[in-house]
N, C-alpha and C positions, 0 to 999 in steps of 0.2 A: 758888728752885726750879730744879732742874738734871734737864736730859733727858740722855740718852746712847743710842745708836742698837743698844743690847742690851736696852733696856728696851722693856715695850709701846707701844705708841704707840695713843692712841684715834684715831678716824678718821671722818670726816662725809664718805659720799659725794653727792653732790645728782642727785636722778633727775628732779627738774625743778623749775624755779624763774620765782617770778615778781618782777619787782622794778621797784619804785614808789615815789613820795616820797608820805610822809604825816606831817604835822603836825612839819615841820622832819626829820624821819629817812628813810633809805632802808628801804626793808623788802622781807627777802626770803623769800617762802614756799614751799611746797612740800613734795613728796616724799623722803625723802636714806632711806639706809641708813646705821648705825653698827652699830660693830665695833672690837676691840684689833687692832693687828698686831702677832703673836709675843704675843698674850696668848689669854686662854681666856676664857669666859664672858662673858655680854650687859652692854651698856654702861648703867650706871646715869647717864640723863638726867638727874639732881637735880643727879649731881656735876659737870659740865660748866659751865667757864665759858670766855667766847673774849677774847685779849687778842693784842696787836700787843706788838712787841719795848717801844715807848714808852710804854704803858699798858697795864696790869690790868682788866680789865670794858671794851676797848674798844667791843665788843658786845655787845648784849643777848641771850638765846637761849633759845627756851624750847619744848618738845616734844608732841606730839599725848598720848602717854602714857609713861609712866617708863621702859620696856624697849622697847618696840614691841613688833610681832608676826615671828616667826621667818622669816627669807629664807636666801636661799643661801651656800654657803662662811660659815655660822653669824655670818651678819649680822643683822641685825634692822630691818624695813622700819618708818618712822616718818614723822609730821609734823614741821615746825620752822617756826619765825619768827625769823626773825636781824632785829634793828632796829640800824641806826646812826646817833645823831645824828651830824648833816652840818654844824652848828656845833663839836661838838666833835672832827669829824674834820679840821677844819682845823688843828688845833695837833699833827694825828700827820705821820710820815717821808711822803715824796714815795712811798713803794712800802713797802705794809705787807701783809707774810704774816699771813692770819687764822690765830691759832693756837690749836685746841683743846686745854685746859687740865682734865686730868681728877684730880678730888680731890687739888689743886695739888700735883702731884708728877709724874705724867706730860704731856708735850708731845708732840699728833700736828696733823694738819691738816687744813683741808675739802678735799675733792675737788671741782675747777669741772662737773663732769660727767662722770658714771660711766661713761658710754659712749664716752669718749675713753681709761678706764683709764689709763695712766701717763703718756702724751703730748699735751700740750697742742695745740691748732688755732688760738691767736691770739684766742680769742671775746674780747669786754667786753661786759656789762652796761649799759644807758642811760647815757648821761651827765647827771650832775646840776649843774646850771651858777650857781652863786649868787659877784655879787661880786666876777668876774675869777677865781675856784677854780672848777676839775673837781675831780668825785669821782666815781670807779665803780671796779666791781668788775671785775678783767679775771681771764684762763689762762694763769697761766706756763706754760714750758715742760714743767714737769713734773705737767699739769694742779693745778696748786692755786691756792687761789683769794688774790688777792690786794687790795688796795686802795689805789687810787691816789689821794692828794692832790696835786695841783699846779695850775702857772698857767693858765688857759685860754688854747690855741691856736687858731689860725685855723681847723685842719680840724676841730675840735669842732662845727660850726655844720652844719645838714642841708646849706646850699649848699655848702660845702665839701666835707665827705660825699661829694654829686651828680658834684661836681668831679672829684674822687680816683678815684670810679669810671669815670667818662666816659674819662679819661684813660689807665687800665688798657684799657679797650677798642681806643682809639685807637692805644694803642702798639701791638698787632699788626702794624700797618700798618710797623712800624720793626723789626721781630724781625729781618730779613737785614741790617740794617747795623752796623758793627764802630764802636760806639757807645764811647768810653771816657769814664767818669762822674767827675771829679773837683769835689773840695769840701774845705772847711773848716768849723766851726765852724758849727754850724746852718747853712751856708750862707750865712752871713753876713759870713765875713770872708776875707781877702787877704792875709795874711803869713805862713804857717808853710811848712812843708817842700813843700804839694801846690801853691802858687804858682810857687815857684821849679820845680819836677819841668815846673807845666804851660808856663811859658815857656819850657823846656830842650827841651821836644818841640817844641812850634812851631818854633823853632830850627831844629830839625830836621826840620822839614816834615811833621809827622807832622799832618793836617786831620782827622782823628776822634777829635782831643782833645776835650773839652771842660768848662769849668768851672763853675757854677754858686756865684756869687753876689749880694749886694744891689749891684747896678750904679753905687747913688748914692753908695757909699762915695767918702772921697777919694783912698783908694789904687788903686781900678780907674779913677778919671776922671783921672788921673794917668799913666794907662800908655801905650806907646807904639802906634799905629792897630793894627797888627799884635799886637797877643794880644787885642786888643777881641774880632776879628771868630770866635772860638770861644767866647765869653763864654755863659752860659743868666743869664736877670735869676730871679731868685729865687724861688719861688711862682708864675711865669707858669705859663701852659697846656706850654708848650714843656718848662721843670723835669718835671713831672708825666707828662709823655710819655715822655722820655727817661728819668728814673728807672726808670718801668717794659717799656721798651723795652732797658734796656742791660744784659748778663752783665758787665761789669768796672768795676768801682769802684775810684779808688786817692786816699788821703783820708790825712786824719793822726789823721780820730774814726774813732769805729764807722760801723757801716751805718746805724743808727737816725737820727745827724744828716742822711743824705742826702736827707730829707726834712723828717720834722720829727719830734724830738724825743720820746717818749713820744705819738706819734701812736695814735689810739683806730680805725683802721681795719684791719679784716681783709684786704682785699687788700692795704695795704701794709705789713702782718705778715709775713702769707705768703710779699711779695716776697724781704725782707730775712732771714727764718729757713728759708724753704724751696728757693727756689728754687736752682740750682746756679750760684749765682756765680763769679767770680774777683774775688778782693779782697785790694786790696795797702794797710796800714797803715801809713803813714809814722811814726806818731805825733808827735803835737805837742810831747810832753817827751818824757824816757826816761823809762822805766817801771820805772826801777829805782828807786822809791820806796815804795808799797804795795804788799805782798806782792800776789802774783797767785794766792793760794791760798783763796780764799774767793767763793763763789755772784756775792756782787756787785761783783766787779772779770772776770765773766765775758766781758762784752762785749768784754776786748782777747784772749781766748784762742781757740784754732783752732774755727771752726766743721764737725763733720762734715757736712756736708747740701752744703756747698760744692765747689767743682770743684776750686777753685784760692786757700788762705789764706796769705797770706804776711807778715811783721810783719820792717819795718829795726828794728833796732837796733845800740848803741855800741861795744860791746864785747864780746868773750868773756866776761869778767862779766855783761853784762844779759844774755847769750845763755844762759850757765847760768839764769839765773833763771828764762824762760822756760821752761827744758826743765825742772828742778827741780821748781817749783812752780807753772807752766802747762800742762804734761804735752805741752808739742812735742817735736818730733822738729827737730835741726839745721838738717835740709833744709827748715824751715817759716820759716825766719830768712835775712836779709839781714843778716850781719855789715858794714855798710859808713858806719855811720853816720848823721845825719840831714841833709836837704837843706837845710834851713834852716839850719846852720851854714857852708854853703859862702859866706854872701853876710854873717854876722855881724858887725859891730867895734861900736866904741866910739869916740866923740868925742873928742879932746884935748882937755883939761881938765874932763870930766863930771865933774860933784861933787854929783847927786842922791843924799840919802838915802831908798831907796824903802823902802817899807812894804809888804809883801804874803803874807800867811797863806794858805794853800788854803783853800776852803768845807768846809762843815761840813753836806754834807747834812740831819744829820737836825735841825737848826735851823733850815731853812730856809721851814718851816711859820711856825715862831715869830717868826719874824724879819718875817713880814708882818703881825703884831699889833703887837709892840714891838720892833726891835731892839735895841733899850739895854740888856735884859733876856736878849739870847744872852752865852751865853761866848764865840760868834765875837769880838761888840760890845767886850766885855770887855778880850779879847786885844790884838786892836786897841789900844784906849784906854791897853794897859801898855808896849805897842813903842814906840807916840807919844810918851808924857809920859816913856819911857826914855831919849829923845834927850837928847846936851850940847843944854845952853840956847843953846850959841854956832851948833848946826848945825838946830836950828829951822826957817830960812828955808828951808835944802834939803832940808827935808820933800816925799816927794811920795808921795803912800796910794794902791793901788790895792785896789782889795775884790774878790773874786774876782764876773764879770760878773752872777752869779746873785745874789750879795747886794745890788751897786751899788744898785740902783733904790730898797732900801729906807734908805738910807740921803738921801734927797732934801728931807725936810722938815727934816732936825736942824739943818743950818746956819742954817735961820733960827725955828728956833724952838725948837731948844733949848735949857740950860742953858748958860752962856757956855765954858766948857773944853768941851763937846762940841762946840760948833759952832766953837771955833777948829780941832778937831782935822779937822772934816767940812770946813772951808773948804782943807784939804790932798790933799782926794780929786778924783780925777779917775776920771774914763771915758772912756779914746783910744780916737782911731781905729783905733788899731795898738800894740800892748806895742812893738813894735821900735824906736819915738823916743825911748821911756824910755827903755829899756833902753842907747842909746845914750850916755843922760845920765848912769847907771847909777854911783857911786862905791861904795856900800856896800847892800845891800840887808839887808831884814832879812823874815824869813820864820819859818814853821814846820817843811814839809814840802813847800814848792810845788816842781812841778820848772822852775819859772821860775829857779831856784837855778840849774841847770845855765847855763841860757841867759847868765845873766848874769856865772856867772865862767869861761867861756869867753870873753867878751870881755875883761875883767881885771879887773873888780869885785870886788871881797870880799862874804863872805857872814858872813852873824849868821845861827846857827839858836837857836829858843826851842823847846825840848823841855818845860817844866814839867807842859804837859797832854797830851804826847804818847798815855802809854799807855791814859790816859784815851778817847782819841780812835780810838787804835786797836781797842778793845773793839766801838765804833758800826759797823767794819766787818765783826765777826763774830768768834768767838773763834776762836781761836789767827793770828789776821792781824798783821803787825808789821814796823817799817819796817826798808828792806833799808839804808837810810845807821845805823850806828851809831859810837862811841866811836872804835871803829877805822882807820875809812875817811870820817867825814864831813870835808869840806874847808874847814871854817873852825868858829869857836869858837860852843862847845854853852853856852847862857844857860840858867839856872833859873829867872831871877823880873829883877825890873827891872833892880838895881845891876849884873845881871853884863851885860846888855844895853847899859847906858852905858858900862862898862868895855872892851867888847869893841869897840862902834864907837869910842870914843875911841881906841884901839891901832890898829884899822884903817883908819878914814878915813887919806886922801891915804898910805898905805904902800902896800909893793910887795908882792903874794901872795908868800904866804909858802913856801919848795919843799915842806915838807913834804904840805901842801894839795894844790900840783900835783902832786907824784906820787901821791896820795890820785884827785885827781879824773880823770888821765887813767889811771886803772886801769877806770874806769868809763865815759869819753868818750874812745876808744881813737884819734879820728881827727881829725889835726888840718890836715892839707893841702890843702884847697880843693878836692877832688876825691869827693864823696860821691855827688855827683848824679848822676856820672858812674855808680861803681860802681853806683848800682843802675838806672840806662838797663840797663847789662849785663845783670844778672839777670833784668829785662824782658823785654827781648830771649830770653833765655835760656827763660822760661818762656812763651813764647811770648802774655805780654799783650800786646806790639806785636809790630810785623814788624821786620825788618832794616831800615834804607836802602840 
């Protein structure tokens, strides 16, 4: 079934709703209008059915009466009851648009609330908590209605809730002071670009830095007395204040990690999409990997609502990309490279063969049932058993952080080739010790790829399921490394995979590669961190010294 945005599109707006769990589904009732947009005539309810990208009838739907009775702008006011089992919503994507599916041939959508018309306000639906999975209904941006399967987080719980509010209030008390918010990784970690930024400010004396994260890692109880004492511990009262207290963020994620994650609260929606920020994006890889042209890689492009968006990147190449197919403007980029390369190398004599595919979002439902049974699992299992037998022992797998966890029971109870391959995985404290180790890495699409042949490592790319993969983030999305320009040798299936690290192991990058790769990672002389202090400076997120 193919939609195209010249065709009508049926449409569910909801004038009010009620929603509850009954006998294992959510069920949502009420009021709504339907309607064609760009079509004519009243909407036949029989034909309607509602499906998410990963299944057909993900919900059930069913109407007061067949046409309704006549409303405005030649809508038609009706009942509905949308029922979703909550068992079988656990095996759909992390973030699934409800899509009305009218006598399979046209695709439109529900509207989260008719009364917000085209722009969303951040609302969700109750949370339904079974098992360690959330599921609810939330309002994207462009009110419609969405549904969300993932892991249960801390602020799901009413006392967190209580928290999160309390804490919005209390920041008031902090609005005059020149707060600067840095972080990593949910918050949770300590080695990309915005560690090195935040000890380059201290450095410099700058005391309204500060960074928030898990205190008890061993790379923050590792560091020298002086960059402790701006530290925020993670999830404390102090995190929750100061996020909602501070106008400038500068991080290597989106704003969404600077709390938590697919967080289910309205004011800290609000904070993050509405409020007039300043926010500087270091990023954690380049981003010259998945196109930036599609809804859900939105999160790395300009936010208008904001004061002040800013994104480093490598090179005049990632910089087109940006403006290209993220619709920036020049002046929204930091041509100067990434801060995390200023402090990069490699070990003399690393000779790990690492393993590392990017995730695979929309498996990652699946993967908490069975991983054996993803193609993530799969892939995995072809890179592994592709190594020479003789380079075996310097196997070392990493799974990208969101799959790690499920991967915890196989070594000891799985089939004997699974759990040899699972006793090769790790989960650091830090990518940057591997990576040190780093002699050949083998990947998909990660841009851990950059990291690690910028130190001197060689790369193995497995393209076999690429295009496959790229569909999952939307049609016409496609990666920017191709035939042309990727920097080391392109694998279809196992043989070429053993081929190519047999050629590459203990050899020297090859030039062609390097001039391949520093067309894309333009900056090689230990001064990144510096360049973008400047631009800081420049745009007035810090002062002078």
């Amino acid at each position: 079934m193919a939609s195209t945005s010249n065709m009508p599109q049926p449409w569910i707006g909801l004038i009010t709703k009620k929603i509850k769990e009954e006998n294992g589904c959510m069920v949502v009732s009420g009021l709504c209008f339907t309607r064609f947009i760009g079509g004519r005539g009243p909407l036949d309810t029989r034909q309607v059915r509602i499906d998410v990208t990963t299944k057909k009838n993900a919900a059930q739907i069913s109407f007061g009466s067949r046409y309704g009775l006549p409303g405005p702008k030649a809508s038609r006011v009706n009942s509905y009851r949308l029922v979703i089992d909550l068992k079988e919503a656990r095996d759909f994507d992390i973030q699934n648009k409800l899509l009305v599916i009218y006598k399979d041939q046209y695709e439109g959508f529900i509207a989260y609330d008719v009364r917000d018309r085209r722009t969303g306000q951040n609302k969700n639906g109750p949370l339904f908590i079974h098992d360690g999975v959330t599921i609810y209904l939330k309002q994207n941006k462009y009110n419609r209605v969405f549904l969300t399967v993932r892991d249960t987080n801390r602020y799901d719980s009413p006392e967190e809730q209580a928290r999160l509010e309390k804490a919005a209030k209390n920041a008031e008390a902090l609005k005059d002071r020149d707060i600067i918010f840095m972080y990593e990784k949910h918050c949770a970690k300590y080695e990309e670009s915005a560690s090195v930024l935040y000890e380059k400010l201290i450095d410099m004396g700058y005391d309204n830095v500060y960074f928030v994260v898990d205190k008890s890692i061993p790379a923050v109880r590792d560091l020298p007395e002086k960059y402790k004492k701006n530290l925020i511990d993670k999830d404390s009262d102090k995190h929750l204040e100061y996020f909602f207290a501070s106008d400038k963020f500068i991080s290597t994620e989106t704003l969404e990690h600077a709390l938590q994650l697919r967080v289910a609260n309205k004011a800290a929606m609000d904070k993050i999409t509405k409020d007039p920020l300043s926010y500087v994006f270091l990023q954690h890889g380049p981003t010259y990997m998945i196109s930036l042209n599609k809804e859900n890689r939105s999160g790395f492009l300009k936010k208008p609502w904001m004061k002040l968006h800013k994104t480093v990147v490598s090179s005049e190449l990632e910089a087109q990309h940006f403006i290209e197919l993220g619709g920036m403007e020049r002046d929204d980029l930091y041509i100067t490279g990434m801060a995390k390369f200023d402090r990069a190398f490699r070990h003399e004599g690393a000779d790990r063969v690492v393993i590392m595919p990017t995730w695979r979002r929309w498996e990652l439902n699946q993967a908490r049932e069975d991983i054996t049974q993803t193609n993530y699992y799969k892939m995995m299992r072809l890179m592994y058993d592709s190594v020479p037998a003789e380079l075996k022992d310097k196997v070392t797998i990493l799974p990208h952080p969101l799959m790690a966890e499920r991967f915890a029971d196989i070594a000891q109870s799985g089939a004997a080739e699974d759990a040899e391959m699972c006793s090769k995985i790790i989960v650091p404290d830090s990518y940057e010790n591997v990576l040190r180790d780093t002699e050949v890495l083998i990947t998909d699409y990660s841009s851990i790829s950059y990291d690690a042949f910028y130190r001197g490592a060689k790369v193995v790319f497995y393209w076999a399921e690429k295009d496959e993969c790229m569909t999952h983030y939307g049609e016409g999305t496609k990666l920017m490394l191709n035939l042309d320009n990727v920097f080391g040798p392109v694998a279809m299936n196992g043989e070429e995979i053993t081929a190519a690290v047999k050629e590459n192991y203990g050899a020297a990058q090859r030039k062609d590669y390097l001039d391949k790769y520093r067309k894309i990672i333009e900056f090689h002389d230990g001064k990144n961190t510096e360049r973008i202090i400047e631009h800081l400076i420049k745009d007035g997120v810090i002062k002078a010294n």
